[in-house]
N, C-alpha and C positions, 0 to 999 in steps of 0.2 A: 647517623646518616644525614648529609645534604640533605635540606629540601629542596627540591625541585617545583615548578612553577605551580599554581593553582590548575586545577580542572574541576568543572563542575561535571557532575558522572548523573543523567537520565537512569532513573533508577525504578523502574517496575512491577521491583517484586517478587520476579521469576530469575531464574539462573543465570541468564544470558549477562542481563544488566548487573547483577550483583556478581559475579565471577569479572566483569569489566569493571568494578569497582573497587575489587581485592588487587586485579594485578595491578592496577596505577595506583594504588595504595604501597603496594609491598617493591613500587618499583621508585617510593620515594617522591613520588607527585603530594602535594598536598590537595586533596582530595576532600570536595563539600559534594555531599548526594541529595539530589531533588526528585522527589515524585510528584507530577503532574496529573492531577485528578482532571479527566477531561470530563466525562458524563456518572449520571445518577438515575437510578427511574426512577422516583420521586416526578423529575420532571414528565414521567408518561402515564403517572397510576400507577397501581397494580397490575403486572401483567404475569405475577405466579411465577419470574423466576430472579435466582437470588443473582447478584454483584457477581461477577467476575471478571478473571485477567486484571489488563492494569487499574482498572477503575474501580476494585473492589477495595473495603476495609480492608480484610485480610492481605491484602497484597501491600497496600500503604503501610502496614503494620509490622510485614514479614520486613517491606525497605530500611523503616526506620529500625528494625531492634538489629540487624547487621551494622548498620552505620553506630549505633553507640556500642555494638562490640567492639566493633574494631577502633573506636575514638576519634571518631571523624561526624563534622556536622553534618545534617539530616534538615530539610525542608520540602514541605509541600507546599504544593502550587496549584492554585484553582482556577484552572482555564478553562472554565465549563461554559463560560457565558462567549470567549471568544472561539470555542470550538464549535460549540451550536451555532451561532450566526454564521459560521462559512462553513464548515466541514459539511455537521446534518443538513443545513440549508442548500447547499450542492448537492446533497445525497439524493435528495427530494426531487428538486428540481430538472437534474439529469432523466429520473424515471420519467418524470413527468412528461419529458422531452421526446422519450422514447427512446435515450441511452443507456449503458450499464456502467454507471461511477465506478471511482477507485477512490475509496475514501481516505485508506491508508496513505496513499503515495501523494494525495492532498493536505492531510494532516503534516505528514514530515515537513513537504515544501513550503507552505504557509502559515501552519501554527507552531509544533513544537520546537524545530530549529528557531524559530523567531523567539520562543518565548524563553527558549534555553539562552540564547544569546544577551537575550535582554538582560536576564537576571544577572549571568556570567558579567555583562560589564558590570553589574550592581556591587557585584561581589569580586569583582576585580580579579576574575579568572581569565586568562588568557584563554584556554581552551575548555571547551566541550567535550563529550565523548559519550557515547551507545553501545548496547550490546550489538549492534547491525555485523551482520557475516559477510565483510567487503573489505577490500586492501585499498588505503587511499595510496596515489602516488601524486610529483610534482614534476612536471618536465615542461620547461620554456616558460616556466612563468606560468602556466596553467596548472590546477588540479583534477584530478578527477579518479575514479574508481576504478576498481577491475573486481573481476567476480573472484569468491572467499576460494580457499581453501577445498573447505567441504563443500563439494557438489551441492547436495543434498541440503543446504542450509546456506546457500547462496542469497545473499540479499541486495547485489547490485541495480537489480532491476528495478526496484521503489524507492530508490537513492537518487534517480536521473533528472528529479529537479533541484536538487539542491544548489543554490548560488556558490562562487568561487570564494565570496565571503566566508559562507558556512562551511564549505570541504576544509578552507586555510585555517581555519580552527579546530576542526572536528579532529578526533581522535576514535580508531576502533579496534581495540586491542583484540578482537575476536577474529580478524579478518583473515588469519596465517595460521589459526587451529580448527579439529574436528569436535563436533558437539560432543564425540566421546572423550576428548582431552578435557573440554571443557568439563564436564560433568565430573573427570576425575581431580581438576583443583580443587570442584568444592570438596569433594569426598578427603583430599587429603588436606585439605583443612579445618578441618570437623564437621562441614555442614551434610553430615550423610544423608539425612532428608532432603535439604534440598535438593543436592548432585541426581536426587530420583524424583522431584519435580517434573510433571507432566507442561505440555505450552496448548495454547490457548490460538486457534487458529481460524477464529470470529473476529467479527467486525465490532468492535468494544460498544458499541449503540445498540448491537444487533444479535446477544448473546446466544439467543436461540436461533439463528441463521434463519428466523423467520422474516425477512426484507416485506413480505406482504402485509403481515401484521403491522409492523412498525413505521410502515406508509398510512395503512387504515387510523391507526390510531394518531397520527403526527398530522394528516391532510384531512379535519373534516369536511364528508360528505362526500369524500372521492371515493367508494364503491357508487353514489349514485351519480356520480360525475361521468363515470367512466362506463356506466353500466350499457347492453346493448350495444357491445362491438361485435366483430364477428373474423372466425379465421379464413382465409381464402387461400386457394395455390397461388401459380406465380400466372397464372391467365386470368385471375379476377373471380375465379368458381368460390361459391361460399362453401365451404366443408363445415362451417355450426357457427356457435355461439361462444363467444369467452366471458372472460369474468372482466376485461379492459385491460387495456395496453401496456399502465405502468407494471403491470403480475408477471409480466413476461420477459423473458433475455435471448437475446442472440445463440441459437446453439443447444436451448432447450428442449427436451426429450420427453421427462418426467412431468406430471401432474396436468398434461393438456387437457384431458378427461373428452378425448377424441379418438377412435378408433379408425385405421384405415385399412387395415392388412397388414401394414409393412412401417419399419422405424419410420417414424416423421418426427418434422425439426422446426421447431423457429429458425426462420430465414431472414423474418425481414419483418419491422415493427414501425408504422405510420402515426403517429399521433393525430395527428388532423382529422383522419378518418373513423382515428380507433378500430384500425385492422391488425393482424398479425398475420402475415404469410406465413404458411408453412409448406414445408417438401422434403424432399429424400437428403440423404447426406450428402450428397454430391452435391447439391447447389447452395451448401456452406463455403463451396471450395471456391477462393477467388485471388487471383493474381494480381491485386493493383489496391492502393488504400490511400486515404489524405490525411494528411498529420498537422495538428493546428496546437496553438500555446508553446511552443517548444520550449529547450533549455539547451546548450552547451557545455558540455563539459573540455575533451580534452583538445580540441583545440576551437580557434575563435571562430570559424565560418567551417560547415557541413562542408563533407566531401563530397561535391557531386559525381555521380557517374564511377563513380566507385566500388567495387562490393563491399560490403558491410552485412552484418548478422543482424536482421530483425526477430526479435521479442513480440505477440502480440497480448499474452497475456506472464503470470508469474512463473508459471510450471512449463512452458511453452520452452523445447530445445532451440528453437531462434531458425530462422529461413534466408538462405542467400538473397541479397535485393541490392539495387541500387535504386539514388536519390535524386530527386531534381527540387529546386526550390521556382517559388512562384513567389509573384513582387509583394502579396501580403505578406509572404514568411512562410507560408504552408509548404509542405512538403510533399510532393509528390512520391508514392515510394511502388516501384514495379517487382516483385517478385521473380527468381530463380525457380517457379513451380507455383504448386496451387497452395494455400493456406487456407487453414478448418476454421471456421467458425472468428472472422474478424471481427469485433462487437465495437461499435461506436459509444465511447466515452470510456474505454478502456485504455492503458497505456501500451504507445509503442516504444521502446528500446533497443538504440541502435551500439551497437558491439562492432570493434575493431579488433578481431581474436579477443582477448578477453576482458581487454578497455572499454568502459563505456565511455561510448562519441558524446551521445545524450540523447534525449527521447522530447515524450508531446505525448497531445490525446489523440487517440484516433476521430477523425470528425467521419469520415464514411468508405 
């Protein structure tokens, strides 16, 4: 068979990425696979639990012995020092702020496609490619996504900063099958373990979805920084004591260690003060949001005044809204209804049916 051009293939460890590696392998691409070690805890202590997902040994281990089965090169890549200075160091700082990051759809945007690329011209690959569950298309000279396939494993929405640079390269062979098709390549081509490979649906920093821990340990002295704030309603009444401002998220339910009668919420989270408002579920509900850093995707300039589907978080079914821009670039966005739980420093994602326009962070 022809070879067909170089692609360097993001490679994890897990099925997604290695099933994306076999079909542009078997479809005649010449095929080098990279695993990107972003973090270690090494760098945090001991914190009692082991490596996983993509940052684990065994995951580095499972990428590389597939790539010398199938006889294609194998390289890791250690971005640990450029992921920590902006990814964790975002992470942090957004609490700090009184927002709720998204580290993943920071990482894509500014570390891994950058670091994929780099290597790719080193290695003289024209293209890229990810296990990501998204259909890239091309129309008028722009690129841009549309949601997968499967539902359920749609990944357009953490795609929506990626540059025209990185889509006109990228390649995602996942984007027009179900995780069950997927699951049945590997099975029929002998990886029967793998094909029943479980995924990993933490924060690669933050393996035990403890975010509090991993602030205590990373910010010394911030429980005593923070200590002596207090929750209040939405009239200024103190209802107790917290543990400080960065512990808390937009939308929160669980662990207030607050009793009132009835569901109560985080509402509303001031740093200045180190208060956390709380209240009933209805005054999550809010019709109007501002969107700041944006990105472009499928065409050059936002449709104002348009309907369009906002996203305001991953699992979020999207809400009819139209846009207005403001001369910094921000986005004004007014809702078709109310929306639950808007959290500042979360992505919004704006959908043209099932094109993504392109998104931004929520500022408030």
């Amino acid at each position: 068979m022809r070879k067909k051009e170089r692609v360097l293939v993001a490679m994890s460890g897990g099925i997604d990425s290695t099933v994306t590696a076999l079909l542009l392998h078997e479809a005649g691409y010449e095929v080098i696979g990279i695993t990107m070690k972003t973090w270690d805890y090494a760098q945090m202590g001991n914190t009692g639990k082991k490596e996983t997902g993509c940052c684990s040994l065994d995951s580095i281990n499972d990428a590389r012995a597939l790539a010398v089965q199938e006889g294609f090169p194998h390289f890791i890549l250690d971005i640990r020092e450029e992921f920590g200075d902006f990814v964790i160091d975002n992470f942090v700082e957004e609490y700090l702020a009184g927002r709720t990051p998204n580290p993943c759809v920071l990482c894509n945007t500014h570390i891994k496609w950058e670091a994929l690329l780099k290597r790719a011209d080193m290695l003289d690959c024209p293209y890229i490619a990810t296990g990501h569950y998204a259909i890239k298309h091309e129309k008028n000279g722009r690129y841009y996504v549309s949601k997968a396939k499967d539902d359920l494993k749609d990944q357009s929405y953490v795609l929506w900063g990626l540059s025209q640079d990185c889509l006109r390269r990228t390649l995602f062979p996942l984007g027009e099958m179900t995780k069950t098709e997927v699951r049945q390549v590997a099975a029929d081509r002998g990886y029967t373990e793998l094909s029943k490979k479980g995924e990993s649906y933490e924060i690669c920093f933050v393996p035990d979805n403890d975010y509090r821990g991993f602030l205590k340990r990373r910010v010394k002295g911030l429980e005593e920084r923070v200590s002596g704030g207090v929750f209040v309603d939405k009239t200024g009444k103190v209802l107790g004591q917290h543990e400080g401002y960065p512990f808390y998220t937009i939308g929160q339910r669980r662990g207030l260690g607050i009793a009132t009668g009835e569901p109560i919420y985080v509402t509303h989270i001031d740093p200045d003060t180190n208060t956390v408002t709380l209240g009933p579920a209805e005054e999550l509900l809010k019709t109007t949001m501002k969107v700041y850093k944006t990105n472009l995707m499928k065409y050059p300039e936002w449709p104002v005044e348009r309907e369009l589907i906002a996203k305001v978080r991953y699992q979020d079914k999207g809400t009819p809204a139209v846009i207005s821009t403001e001369e910094d670039g921000t986005l004004q966005v007014t809702f078709y209804g109310e929306v639950r739980g808007i959290a500042p420093g979360q992505s919004a994602v704006f959908y043209d049916g099932e094109d993504v326009i392109g998104g931004g962070i929520i500022s408030r």
